[in-house]
C-alpha positions in Angstrom: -32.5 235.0 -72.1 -34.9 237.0 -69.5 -36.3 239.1 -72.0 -36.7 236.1 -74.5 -38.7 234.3 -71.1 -40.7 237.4 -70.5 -41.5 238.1 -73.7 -42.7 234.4 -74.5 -44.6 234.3 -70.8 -46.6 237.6 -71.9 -47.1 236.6 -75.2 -49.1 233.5 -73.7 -50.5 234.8 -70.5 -52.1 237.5 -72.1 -54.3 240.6 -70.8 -58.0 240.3 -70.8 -60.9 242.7 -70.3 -64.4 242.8 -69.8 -67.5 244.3 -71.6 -71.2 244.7 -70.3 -72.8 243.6 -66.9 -72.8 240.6 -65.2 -74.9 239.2 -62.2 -72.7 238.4 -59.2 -74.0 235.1 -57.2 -72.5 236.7 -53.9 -72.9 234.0 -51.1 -71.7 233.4 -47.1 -68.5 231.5 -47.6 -67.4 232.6 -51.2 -64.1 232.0 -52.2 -61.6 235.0 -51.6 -59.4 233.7 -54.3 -61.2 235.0 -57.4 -65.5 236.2 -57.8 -67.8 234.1 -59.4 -70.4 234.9 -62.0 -73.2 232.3 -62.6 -75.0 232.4 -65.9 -76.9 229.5 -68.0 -78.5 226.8 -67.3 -77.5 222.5 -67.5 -74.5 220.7 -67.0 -71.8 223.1 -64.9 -68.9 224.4 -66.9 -65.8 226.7 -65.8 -64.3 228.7 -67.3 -60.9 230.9 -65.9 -59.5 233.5 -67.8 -55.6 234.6 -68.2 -53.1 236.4 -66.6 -54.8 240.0 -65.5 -58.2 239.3 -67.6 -61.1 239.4 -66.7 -64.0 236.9 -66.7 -66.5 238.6 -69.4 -63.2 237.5 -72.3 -65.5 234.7 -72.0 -68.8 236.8 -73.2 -69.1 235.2 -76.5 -68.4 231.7 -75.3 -71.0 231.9 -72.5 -73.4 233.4 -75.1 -72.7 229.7 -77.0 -73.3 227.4 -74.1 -75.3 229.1 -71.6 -78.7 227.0 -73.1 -76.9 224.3 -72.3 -74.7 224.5 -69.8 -74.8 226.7 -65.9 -71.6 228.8 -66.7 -69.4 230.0 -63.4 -67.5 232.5 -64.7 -64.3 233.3 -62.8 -61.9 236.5 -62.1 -59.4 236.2 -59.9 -58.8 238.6 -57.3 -56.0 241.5 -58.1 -57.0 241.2 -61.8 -59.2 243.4 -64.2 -60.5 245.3 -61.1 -61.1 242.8 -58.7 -59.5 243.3 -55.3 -56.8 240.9 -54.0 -57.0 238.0 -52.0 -54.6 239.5 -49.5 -52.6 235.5 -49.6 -48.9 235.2 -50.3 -50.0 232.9 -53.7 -52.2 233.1 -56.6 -52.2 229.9 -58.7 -52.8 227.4 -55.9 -54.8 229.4 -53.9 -57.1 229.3 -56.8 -56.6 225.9 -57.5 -57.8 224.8 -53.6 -60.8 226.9 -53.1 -61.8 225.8 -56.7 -62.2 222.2 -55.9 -63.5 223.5 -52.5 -65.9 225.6 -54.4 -66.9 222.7 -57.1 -67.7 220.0 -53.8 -69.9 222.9 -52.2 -72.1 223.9 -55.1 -72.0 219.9 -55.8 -70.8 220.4 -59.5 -71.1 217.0 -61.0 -67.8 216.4 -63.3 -67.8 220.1 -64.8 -65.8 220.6 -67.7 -63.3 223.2 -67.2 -62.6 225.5 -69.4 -58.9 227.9 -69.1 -56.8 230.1 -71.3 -53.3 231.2 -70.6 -52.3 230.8 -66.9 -56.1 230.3 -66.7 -55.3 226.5 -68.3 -52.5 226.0 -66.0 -54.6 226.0 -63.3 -56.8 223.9 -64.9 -54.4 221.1 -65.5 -53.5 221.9 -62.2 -56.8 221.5 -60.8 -57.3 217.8 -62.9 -54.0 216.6 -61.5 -54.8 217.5 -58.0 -58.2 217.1 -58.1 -59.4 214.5 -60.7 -63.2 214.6 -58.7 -63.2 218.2 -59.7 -62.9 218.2 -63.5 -65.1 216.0 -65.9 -63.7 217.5 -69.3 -60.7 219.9 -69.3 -60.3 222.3 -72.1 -56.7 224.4 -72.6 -56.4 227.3 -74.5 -53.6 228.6 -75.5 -51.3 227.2 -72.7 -48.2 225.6 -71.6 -47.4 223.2 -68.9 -44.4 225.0 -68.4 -43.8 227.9 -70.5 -40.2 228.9 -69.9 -39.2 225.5 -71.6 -40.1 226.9 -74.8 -37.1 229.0 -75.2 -34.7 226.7 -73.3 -35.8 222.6 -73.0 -33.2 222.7 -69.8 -34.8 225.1 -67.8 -36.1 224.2 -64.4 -38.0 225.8 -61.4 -34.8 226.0 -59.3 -32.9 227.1 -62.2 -35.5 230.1 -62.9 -36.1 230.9 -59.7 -33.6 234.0 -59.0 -34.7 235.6 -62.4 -38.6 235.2 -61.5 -38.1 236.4 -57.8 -36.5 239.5 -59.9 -39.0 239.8 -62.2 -41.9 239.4 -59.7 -40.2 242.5 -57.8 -39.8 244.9 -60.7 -43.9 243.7 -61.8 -44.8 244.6 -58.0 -43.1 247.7 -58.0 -43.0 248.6 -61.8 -44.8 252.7 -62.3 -48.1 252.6 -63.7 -46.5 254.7 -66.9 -44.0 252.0 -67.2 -46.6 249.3 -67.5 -48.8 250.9 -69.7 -46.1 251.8 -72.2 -44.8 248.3 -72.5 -48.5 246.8 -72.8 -49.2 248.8 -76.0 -46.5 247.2 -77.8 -47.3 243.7 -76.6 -50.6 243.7 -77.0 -51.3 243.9 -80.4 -49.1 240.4 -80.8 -51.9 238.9 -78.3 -55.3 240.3 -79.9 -56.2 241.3 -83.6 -58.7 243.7 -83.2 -57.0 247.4 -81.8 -60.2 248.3 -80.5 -59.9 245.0 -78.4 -56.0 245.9 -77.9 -57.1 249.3 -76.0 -60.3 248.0 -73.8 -57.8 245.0 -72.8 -55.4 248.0 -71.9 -57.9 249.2 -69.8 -57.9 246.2 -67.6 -54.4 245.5 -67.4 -54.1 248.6 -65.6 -56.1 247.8 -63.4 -54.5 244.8 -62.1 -52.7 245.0 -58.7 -49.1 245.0 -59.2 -48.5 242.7 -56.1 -50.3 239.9 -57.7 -49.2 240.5 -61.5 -45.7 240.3 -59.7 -46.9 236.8 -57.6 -49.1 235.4 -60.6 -45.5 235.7 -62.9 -43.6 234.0 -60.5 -45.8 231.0 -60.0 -45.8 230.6 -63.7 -42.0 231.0 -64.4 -41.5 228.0 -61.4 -44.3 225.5 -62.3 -43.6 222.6 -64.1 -46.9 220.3 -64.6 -45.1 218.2 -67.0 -44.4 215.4 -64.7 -47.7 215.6 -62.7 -49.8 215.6 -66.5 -49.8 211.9 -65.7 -52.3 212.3 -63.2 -54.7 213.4 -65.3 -57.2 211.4 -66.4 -60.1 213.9 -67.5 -60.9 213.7 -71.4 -58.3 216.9 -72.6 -58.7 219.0 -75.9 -55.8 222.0 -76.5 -56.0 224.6 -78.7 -53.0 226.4 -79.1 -52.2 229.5 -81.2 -49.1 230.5 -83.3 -50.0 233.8 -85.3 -48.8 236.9 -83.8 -45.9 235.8 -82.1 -42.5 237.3 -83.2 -40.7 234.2 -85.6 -43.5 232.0 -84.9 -43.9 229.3 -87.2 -46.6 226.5 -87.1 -44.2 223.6 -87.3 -42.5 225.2 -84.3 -45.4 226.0 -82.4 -46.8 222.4 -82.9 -43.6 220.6 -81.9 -43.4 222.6 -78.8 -47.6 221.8 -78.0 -46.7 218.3 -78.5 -43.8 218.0 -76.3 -44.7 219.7 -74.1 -48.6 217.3 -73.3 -46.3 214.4 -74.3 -47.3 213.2 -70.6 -50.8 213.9 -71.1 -51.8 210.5 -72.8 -55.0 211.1 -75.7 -55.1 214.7 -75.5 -56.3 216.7 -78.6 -54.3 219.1 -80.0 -55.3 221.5 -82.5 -53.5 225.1 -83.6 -55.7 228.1 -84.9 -54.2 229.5 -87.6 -55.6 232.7 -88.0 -56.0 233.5 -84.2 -53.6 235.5 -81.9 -53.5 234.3 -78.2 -56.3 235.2 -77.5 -58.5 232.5 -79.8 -62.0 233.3 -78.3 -61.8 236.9 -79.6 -59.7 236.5 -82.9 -61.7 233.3 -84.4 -64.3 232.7 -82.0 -66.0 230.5 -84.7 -63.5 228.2 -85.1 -63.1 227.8 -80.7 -66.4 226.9 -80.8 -66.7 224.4 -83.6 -63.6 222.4 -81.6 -65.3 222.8 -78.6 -68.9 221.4 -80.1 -66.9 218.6 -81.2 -65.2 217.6 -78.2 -68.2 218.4 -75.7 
């Protein structure tokens, strides 16, 4: 059962990585939870990446939308390169200074864009925060992932296994981690050339928080808080690349899973890998157009 969990949490969190320059809006006050980069112009949208990525997986996106919309682009710190926060917590660290950071740039009903444990703190942020988020968009994420492989699982159930898996991540050898990241990343992203930049930034990610960032997404359950949420939603979910995948499967568990999440859209990419915006960027877009 742990290595069904971890394999299923990595196949959805993902590794990102970054490609050319960006311009950092470096300000008195900024948010020590993750660095922002500010690009476009119009209505504000956010977008977060997944679990160790960085904030230019977003490139092509931004390249859409930046005519129309003021982009704030985040990393969070400890991933892709980014130093750490230096907190105990990851996912609700971000989740506070984000609202925090949305009331002081007065960002008037953003949408919110997240993939991977990017769109659980998204949902997050709408449940907590329904002032904060004007449209939410989920990609390729889970309320609560570890139900996928067994509907009983709970937080308190999982929470000796994550606690062990969040000490081997925080410890693991760099030689370790790099080995296990070429086999699992070609199951996330199509394109090998993609596989070894992605690599790249996985490596450098600080152990301490890929160790903290796992655990926080082994023990939260949004399902019953989904409720709260009253932002229009749209979820794009993926199924190719994962080991026994099928698209029935993958659709009943979406749809179980945002059962709480009343008038959500749920669509499935099938020829995309986890990451959607790099393996059929065309079709993320054209579901976006429509829903924006």
């Amino acid at each position: 059962m742990r290595q069904l969990i971890l394999s299923a949490f990595l196949l959805l969190v993902g590794i990102g990585c970054t490609t050319g320059s960006q311009a950092v809006r470096a300000e008195p006050g900024s948010p020590t939870a993750f660095r922002v980069d500010v690009r476009g112009h119009g209505r504000p949208m956010i977008l977060i990446p997944g679990f160790g990525s960085s904030g230019a997986v977003w490139d092509g996106v931004v390249a859409h939308y930046q005519e129309r919309f003021e982009c704030h682009v985040l990393t969070l710190s400890g991933f892709a390169g980014v130093s750490g926060s230096g907190e105990s917590t990851v996912m609700p660290l971000v989740r506070e200074q984000l609202a925090a950071y949305v009331a002081a740039h007065h960002l008037d009903k953003p949408v919110v864009v997240g993939h991977s444990m990017g769109g659980v703190i998204a949902l997050s942020l709408a449940a907590e925060h329904p002032e904060a988020v004007g449209q939410l968009v989920v990609v390729d994420s889970l309320p609560f992932l570890p139900a996928v492989n067994d509907p009983s699982a709970t937080p308190s159930s999982l929470n000796e296994m994550a606690l062990g898996f969040r000490n081997m991540l925080m410890s693991q050898p760099l030689d370790q981690r790099r080995a296990y990241q070429r086999r699992v990343l070609p199951t996330l992203i199509s394109d090998p050339a993609k596989v070894e930049v992605a690599l790249d930034w996985s490596m450098k990610s600080e152990g301490r928080t890929l160790g903290q960032a796992f655990y926080e997404m082994m023990t939260t359950d949004l399902r019953p808080a989904l409720g709260r949420i009253h932002a229009p939603v749209l979820v794009m979910g993926s199924w190719a690349g994962t080991p026994g995948a099928t698209r029935a499967a993958a659709e009943q568990s979406f749809h179980s899973q945002y059962a709480g999440l009343s008038g959500a859209r749920i669509v499935l990419a099938d020829r995309a890998r986890h990451f959607i915006m790099w393996d059929d960027p065309r079709w993320l877009m054209q579901q976006m157009d429509s829903f924006l």
